[in-house]
Residue frames as qw, qx, qy, qz and C-alpha x, y, z in Angstrom:
[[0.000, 0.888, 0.459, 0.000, 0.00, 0.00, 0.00],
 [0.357, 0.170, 0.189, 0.899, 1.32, 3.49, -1.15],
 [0.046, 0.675, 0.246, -0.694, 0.44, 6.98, -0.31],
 [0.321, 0.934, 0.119, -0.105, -0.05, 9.91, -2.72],
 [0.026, 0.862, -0.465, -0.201, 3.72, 10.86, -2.76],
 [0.769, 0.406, -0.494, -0.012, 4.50, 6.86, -3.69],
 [0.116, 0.284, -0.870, 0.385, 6.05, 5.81, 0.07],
 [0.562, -0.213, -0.780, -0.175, 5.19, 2.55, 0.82],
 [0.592, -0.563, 0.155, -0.556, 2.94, 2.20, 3.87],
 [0.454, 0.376, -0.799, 0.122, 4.24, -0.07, 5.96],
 [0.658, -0.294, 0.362, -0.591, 1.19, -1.10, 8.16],
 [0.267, 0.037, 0.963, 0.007, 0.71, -5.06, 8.10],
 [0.048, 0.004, -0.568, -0.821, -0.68, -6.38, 5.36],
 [0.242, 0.351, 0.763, -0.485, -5.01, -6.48, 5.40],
 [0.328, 0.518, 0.709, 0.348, -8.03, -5.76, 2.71],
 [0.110, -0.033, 0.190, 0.975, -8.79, -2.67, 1.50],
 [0.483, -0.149, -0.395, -0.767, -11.69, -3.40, 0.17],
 [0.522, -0.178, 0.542, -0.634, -14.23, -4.64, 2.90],
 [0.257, -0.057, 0.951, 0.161, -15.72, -7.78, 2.70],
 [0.419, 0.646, 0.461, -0.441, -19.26, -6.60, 1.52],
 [0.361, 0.768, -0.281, -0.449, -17.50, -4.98, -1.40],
 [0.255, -0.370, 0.890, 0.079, -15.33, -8.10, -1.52],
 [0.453, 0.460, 0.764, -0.005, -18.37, -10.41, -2.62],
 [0.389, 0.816, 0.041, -0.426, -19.67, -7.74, -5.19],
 [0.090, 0.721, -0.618, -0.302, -16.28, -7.60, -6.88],
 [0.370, -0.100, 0.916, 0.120, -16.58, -11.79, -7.01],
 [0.547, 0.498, 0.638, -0.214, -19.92, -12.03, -8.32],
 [0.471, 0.808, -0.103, -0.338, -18.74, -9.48, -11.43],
 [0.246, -0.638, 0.703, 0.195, -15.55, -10.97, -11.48],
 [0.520, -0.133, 0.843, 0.035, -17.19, -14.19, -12.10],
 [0.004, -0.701, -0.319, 0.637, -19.31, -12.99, -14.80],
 [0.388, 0.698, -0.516, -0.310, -17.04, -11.61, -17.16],
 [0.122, -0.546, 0.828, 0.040, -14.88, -15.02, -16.85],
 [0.918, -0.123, -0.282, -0.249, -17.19, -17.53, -16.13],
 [0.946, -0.227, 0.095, 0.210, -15.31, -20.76, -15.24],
 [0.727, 0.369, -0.218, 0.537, -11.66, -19.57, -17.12],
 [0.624, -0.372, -0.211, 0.654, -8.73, -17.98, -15.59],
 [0.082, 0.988, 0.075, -0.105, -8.14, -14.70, -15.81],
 [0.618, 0.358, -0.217, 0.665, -4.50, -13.42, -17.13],
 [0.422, -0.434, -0.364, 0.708, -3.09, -11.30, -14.19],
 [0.302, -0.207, 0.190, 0.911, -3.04, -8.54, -16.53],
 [0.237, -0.252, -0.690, -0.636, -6.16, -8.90, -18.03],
 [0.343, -0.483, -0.804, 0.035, -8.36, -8.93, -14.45],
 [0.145, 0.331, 0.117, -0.925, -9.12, -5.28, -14.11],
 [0.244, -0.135, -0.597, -0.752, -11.14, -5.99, -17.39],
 [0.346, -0.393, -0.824, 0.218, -13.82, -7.85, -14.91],
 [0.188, -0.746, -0.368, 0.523, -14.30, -4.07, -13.22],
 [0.332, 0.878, 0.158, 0.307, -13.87, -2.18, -16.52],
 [0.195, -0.944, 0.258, 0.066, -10.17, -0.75, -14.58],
 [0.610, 0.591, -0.490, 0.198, -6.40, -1.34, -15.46],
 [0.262, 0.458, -0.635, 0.564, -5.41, -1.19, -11.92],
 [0.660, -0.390, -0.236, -0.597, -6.39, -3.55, -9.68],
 [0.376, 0.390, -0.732, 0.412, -3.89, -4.69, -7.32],
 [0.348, -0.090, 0.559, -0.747, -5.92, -3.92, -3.81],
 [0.668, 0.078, -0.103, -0.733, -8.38, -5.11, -5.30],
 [0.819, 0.323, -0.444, -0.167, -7.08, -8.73, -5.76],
 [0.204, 0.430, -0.728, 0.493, -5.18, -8.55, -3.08],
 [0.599, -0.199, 0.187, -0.753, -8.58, -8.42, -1.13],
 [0.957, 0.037, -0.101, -0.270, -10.91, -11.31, -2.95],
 [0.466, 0.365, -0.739, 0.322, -7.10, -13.00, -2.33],
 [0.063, -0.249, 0.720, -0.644, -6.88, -12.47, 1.81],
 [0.840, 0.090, 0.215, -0.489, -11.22, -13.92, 1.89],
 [0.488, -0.204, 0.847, -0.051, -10.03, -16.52, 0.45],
 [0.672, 0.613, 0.223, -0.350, -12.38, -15.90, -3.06],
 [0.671, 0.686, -0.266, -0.099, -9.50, -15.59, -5.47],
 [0.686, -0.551, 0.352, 0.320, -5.91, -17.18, -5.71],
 [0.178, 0.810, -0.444, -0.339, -3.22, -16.90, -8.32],
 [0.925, 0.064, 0.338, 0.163, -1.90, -19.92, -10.63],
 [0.774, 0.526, 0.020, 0.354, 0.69, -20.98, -13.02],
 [0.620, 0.268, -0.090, 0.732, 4.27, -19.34, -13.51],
 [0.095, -0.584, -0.017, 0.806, 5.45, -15.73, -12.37],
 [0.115, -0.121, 0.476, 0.864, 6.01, -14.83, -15.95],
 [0.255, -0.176, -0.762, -0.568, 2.37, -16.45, -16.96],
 [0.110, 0.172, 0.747, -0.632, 0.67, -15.73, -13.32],
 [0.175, -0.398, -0.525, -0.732, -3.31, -16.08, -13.46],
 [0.310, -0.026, 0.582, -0.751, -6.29, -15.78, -11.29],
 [0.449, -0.082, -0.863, -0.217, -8.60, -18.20, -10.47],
 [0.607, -0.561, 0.089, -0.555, -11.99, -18.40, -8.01],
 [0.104, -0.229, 0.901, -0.355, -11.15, -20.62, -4.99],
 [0.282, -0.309, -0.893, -0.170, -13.70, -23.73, -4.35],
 [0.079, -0.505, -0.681, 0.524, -14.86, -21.58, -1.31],
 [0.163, 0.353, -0.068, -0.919, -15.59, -18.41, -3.80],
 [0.409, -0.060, -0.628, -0.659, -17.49, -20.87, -6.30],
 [0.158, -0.349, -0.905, 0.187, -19.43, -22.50, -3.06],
 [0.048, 0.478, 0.382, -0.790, -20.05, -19.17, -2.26],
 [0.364, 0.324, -0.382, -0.785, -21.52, -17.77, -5.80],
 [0.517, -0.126, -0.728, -0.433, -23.51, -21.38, -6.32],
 [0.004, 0.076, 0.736, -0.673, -25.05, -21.42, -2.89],
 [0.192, -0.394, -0.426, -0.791, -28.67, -21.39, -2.28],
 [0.529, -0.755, -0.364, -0.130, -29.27, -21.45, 1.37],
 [0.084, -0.879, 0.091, -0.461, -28.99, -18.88, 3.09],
 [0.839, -0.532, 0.106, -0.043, -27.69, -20.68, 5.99],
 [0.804, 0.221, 0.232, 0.500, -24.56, -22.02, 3.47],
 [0.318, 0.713, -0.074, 0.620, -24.02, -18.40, 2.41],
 [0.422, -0.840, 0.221, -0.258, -23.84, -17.09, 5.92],
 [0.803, -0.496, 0.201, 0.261, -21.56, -19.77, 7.36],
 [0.673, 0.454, 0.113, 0.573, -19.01, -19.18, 3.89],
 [0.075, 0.848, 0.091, 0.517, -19.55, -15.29, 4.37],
 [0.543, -0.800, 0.204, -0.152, -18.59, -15.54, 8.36],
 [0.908, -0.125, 0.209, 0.341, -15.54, -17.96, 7.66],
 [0.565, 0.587, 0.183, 0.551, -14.29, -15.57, 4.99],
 [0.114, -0.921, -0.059, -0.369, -14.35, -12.37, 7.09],
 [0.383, -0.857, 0.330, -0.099, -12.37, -13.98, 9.50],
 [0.914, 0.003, 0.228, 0.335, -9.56, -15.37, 7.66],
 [0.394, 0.685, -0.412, 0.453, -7.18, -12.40, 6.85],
 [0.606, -0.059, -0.605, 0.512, -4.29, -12.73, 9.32],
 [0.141, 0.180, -0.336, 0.914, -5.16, -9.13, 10.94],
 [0.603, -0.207, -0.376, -0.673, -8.84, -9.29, 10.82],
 [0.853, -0.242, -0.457, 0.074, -8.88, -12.83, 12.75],
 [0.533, -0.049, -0.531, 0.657, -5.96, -11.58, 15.32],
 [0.240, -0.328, 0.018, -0.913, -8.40, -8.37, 16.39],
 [0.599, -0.261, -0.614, -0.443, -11.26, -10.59, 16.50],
 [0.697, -0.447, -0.548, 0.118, -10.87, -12.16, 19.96],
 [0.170, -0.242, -0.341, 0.892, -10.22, -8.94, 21.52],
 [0.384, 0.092, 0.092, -0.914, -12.59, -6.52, 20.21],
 [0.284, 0.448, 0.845, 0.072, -15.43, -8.52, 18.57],
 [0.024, 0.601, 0.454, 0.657, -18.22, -6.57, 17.13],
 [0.172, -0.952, -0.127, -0.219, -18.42, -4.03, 19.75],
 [0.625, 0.243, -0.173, 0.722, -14.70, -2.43, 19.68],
 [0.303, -0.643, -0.205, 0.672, -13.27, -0.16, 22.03],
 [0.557, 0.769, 0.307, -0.060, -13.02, 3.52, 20.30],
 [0.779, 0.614, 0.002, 0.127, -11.34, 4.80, 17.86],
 [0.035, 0.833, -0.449, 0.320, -8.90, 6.77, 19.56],
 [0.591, -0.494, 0.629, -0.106, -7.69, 3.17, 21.64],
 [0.856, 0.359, 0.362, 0.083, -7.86, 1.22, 18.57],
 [0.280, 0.935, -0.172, 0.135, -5.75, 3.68, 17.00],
 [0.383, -0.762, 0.455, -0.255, -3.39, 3.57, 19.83],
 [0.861, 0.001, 0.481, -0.164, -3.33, -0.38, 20.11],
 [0.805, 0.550, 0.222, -0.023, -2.58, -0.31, 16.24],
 [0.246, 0.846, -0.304, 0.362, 0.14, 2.76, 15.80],
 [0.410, -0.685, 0.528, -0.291, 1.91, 2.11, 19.37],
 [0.704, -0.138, 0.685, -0.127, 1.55, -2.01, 19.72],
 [0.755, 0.293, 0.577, -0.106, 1.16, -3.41, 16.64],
 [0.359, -0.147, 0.573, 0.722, 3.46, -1.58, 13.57],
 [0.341, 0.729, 0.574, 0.152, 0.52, -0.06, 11.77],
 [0.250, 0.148, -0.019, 0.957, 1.31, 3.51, 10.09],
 [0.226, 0.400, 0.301, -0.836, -0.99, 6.46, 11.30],
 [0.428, 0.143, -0.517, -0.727, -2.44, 6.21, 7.31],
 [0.358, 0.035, -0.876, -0.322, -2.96, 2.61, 7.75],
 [0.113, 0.163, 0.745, -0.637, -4.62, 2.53, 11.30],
 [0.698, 0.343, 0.151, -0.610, -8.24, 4.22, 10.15],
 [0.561, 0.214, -0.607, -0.521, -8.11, 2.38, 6.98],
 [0.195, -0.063, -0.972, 0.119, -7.90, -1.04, 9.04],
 [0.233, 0.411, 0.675, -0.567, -10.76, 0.00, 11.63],
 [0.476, 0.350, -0.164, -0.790, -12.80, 1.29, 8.42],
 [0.422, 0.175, -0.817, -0.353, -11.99, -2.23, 6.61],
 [0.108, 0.010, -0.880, 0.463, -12.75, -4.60, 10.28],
 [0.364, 0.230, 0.666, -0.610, -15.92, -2.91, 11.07],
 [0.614, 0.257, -0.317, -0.676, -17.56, -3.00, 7.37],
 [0.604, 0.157, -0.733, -0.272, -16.59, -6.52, 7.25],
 [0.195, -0.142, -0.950, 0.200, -17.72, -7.88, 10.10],
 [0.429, 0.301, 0.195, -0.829, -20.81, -5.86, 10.15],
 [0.611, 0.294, -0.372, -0.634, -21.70, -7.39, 6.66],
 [0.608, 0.106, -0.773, -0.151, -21.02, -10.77, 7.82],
 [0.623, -0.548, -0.261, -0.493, -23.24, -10.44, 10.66],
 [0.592, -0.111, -0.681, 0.416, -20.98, -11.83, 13.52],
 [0.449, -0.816, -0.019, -0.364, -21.50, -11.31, 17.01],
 [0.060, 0.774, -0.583, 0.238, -19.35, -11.14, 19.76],
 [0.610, -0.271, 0.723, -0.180, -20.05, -14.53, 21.43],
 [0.902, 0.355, -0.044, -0.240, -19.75, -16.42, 17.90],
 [0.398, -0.600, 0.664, 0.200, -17.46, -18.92, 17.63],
 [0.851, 0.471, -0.101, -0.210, -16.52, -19.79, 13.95],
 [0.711, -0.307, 0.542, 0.327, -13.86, -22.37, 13.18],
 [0.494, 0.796, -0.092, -0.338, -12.90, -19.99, 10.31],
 [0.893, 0.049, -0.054, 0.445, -9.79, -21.42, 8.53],
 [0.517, -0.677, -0.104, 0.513, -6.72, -19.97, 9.47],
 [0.305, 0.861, 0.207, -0.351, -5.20, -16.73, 7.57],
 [0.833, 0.526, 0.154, 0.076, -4.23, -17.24, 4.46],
 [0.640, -0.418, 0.351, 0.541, -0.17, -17.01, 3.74],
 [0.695, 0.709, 0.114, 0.036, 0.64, -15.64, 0.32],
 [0.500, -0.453, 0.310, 0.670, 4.00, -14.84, -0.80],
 [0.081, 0.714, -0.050, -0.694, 5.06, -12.63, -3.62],
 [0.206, -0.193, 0.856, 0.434, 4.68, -14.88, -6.11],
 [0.528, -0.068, -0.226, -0.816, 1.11, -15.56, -5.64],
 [0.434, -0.134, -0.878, 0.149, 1.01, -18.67, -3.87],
 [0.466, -0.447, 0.285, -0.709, -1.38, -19.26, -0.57],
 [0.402, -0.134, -0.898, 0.116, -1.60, -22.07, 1.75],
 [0.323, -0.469, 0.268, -0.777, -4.09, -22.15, 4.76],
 [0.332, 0.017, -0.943, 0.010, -5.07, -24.26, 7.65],
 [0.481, -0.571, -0.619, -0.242, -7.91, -25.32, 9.76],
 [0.200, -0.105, -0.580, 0.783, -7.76, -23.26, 13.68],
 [0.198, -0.660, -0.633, 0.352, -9.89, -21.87, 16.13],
 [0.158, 0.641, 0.204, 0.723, -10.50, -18.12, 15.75],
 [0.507, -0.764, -0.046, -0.397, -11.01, -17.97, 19.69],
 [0.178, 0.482, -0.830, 0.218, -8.09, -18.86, 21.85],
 [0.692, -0.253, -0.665, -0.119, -8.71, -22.38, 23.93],
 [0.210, -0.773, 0.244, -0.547, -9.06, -22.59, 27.57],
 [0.914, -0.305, 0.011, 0.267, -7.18, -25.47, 28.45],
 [0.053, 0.871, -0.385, -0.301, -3.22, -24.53, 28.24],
 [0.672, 0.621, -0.396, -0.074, -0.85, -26.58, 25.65],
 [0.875, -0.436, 0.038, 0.208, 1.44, -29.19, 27.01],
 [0.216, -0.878, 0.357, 0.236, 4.78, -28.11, 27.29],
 [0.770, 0.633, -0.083, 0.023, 7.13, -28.28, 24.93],
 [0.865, -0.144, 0.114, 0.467, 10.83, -30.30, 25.10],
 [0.163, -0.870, -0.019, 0.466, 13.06, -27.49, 25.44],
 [0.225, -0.299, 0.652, 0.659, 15.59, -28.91, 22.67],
 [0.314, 0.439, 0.683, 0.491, 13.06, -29.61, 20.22],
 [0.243, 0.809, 0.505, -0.177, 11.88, -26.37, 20.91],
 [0.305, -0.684, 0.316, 0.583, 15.40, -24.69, 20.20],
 [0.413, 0.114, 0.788, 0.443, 15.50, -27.00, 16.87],
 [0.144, 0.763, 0.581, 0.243, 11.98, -25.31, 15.87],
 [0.087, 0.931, 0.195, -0.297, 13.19, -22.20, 16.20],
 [0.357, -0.424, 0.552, 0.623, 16.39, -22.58, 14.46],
 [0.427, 0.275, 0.769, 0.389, 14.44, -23.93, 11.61],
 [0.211, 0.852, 0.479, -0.011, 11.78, -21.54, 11.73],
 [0.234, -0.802, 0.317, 0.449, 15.36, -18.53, 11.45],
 [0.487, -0.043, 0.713, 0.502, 16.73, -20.89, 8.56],
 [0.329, 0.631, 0.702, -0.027, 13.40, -20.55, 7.08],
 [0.187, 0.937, 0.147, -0.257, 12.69, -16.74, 7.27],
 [0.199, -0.565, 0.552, 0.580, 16.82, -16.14, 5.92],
 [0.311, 0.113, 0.734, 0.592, 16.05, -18.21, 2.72],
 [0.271, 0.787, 0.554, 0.020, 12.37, -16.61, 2.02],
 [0.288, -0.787, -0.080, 0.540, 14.29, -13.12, 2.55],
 [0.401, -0.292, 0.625, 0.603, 17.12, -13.78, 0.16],
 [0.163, 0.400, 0.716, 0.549, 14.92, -14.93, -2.60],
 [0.184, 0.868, 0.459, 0.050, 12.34, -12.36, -2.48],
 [0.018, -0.816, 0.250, 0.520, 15.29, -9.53, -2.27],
 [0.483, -0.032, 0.809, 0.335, 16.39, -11.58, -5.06],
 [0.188, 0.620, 0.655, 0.389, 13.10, -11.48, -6.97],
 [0.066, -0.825, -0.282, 0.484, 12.53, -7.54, -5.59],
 [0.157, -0.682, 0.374, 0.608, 15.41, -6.55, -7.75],
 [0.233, 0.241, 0.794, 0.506, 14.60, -8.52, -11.08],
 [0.195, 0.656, 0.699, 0.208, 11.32, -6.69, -10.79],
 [0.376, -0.737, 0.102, 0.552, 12.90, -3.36, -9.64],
 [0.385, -0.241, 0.611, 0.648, 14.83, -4.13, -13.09],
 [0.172, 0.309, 0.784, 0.510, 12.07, -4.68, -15.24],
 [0.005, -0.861, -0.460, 0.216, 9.84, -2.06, -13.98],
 [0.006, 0.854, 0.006, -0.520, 11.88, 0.46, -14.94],
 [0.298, -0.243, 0.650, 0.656, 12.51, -0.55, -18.23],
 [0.120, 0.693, 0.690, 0.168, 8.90, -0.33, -18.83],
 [0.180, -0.807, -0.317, 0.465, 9.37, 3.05, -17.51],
 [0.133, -0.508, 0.528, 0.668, 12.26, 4.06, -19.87],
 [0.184, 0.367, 0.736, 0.538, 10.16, 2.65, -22.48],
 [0.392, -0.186, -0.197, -0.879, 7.12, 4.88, -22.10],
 [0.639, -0.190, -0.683, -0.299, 5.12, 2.11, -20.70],
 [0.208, 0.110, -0.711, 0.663, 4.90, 3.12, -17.25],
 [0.489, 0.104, 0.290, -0.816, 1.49, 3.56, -16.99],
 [0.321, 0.239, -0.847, -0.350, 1.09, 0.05, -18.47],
 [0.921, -0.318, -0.080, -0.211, -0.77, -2.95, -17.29],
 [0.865, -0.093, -0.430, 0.240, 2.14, -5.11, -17.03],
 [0.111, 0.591, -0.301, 0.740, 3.84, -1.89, -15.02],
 [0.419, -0.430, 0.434, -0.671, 1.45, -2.22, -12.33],
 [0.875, -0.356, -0.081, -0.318, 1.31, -5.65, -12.05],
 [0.667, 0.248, -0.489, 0.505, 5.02, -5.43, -11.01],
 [0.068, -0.457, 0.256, -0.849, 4.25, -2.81, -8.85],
 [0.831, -0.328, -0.013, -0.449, 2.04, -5.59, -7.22],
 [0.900, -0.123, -0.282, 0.309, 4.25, -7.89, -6.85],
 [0.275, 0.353, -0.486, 0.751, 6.99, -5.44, -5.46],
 [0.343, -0.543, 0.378, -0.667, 4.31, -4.07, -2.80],
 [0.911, 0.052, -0.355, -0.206, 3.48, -7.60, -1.96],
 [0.747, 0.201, -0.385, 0.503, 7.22, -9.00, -1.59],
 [0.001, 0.547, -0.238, 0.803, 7.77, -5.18, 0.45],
 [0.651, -0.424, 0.042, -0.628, 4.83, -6.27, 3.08],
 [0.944, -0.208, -0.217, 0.139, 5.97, -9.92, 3.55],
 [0.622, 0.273, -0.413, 0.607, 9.69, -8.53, 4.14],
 [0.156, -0.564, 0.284, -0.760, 8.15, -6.03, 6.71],
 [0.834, -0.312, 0.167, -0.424, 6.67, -9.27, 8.63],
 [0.721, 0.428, -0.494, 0.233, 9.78, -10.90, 8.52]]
């Protein structure tokens, strides 16, 4: 996410677009496409716009869209839960999709079991966000603007307990894995954990984050390269321009959660 002057916000990473707006954007999406993929470059055409990064990034973090095939040849593709959701016909089915989805970004879901649907205000949420939690002053409202649309539209209350899956990983490629969890913490504690194997799991999990780093400064600078040879061509206001510029903020947001 970028300001006006082009510096990158650097709040953690969450939807823009609410989840109410989030379903809209599927149902047109689906639509234009039907059943095919979309070319990366080619899925603004769905919303009649060129630039639609946030936008994808969104129906991404719900869990509606997800990204296939190569870097070079990346598409987009509904998820099974975005085509359960569009071929539903009880209401019951659409609600339980619609309340899983809402709470499956990673920030969205980690809010959840503190505030529920009747947050503290703005000015401690704010605080909480900017002070505790690495959000920028820009990004703070935008989150509490995004949180309260979408869990307004997807009707939760505070004593609901959904076994949403958990929030969705993506890396700057376009990949996304996710797994099954609670969305409420348990109230038994965990059995303790063998101190060496726990040393082992954290070495790994340090091994881990050094190789993801590498390669994505790696891939930051190939696209770093090739963006601005579109630029020095004339072609900065391109499609394929800004769907580097997606993948750079992308790669930028995972390295800031690093």
């Amino acid at each position: 996410m970028a300001d006006s002057t082009g510096k990158r916000d650097r709040s953690p990473a969450f939807p823009q677009v609410p989840l109410g707006e989030a379903v809209d954007r599927l149902v047109t999406f689906e639509k234009h496409f039907t059943r095919h993929p979309a070319p990366l470059d080619k899925a603004g055409a769905a919303w009649g716009i060129k630039q639609c990064g946030d936008i994808l990034a969104s129906l991404r973090y719900f869990g509606f869209l997800e990204y296939a095939g190569p870097v070079n040849a990346r598409q987009v593709v509904i998820t099974d839960d975005g085509r359960n959701l569009l071929r539903a016909q009880q209401e019951s089915t659409k609600r339980d999709l619609i309340q899983r989805a809402a709470l499956r970004p990673k920030e969205i879901a980690r809010f959840w079991p503190i505030w529920g649907s009747d947050r503290p205000p703005d000015d401690v949420c704010l605080d909480e966000l900017i002070l505790r939690n690495g959000f920028s002053p820009r990004g703070a409202p935008l989150f509490l603007a995004s949180y309260d649309a979408t869990i307004s539209f997807a009707g939760l209350a505070t004593t609901d307990k959904i076994e949403a899956d958990s929030p969705v990983e993506t890396n700057a490629g376009g990949g996304s894995r996710s797994a099954r969890s609670e969305t409420q913490p348990a109230s038994n504690l965990p059995p303790r954990i063998d101190d060496g194997l726990l040393e082992a799991l954290e070495d790994f999990v340090r091994r881990q984050r050094r190789r993801v780093n590498s390669a994505l400064h790696r891939d930051r600078e190939r696209w770093q390269t090739e963006l601005a040879a579109c630029e020095e061509a004339g072609l900065g206001d391109s499609v394929t321009a800004e769907t580097i510029r997606g993948w750079l903020r992308e790669a930028d947001q995972i390295l800031d959660n690093l």
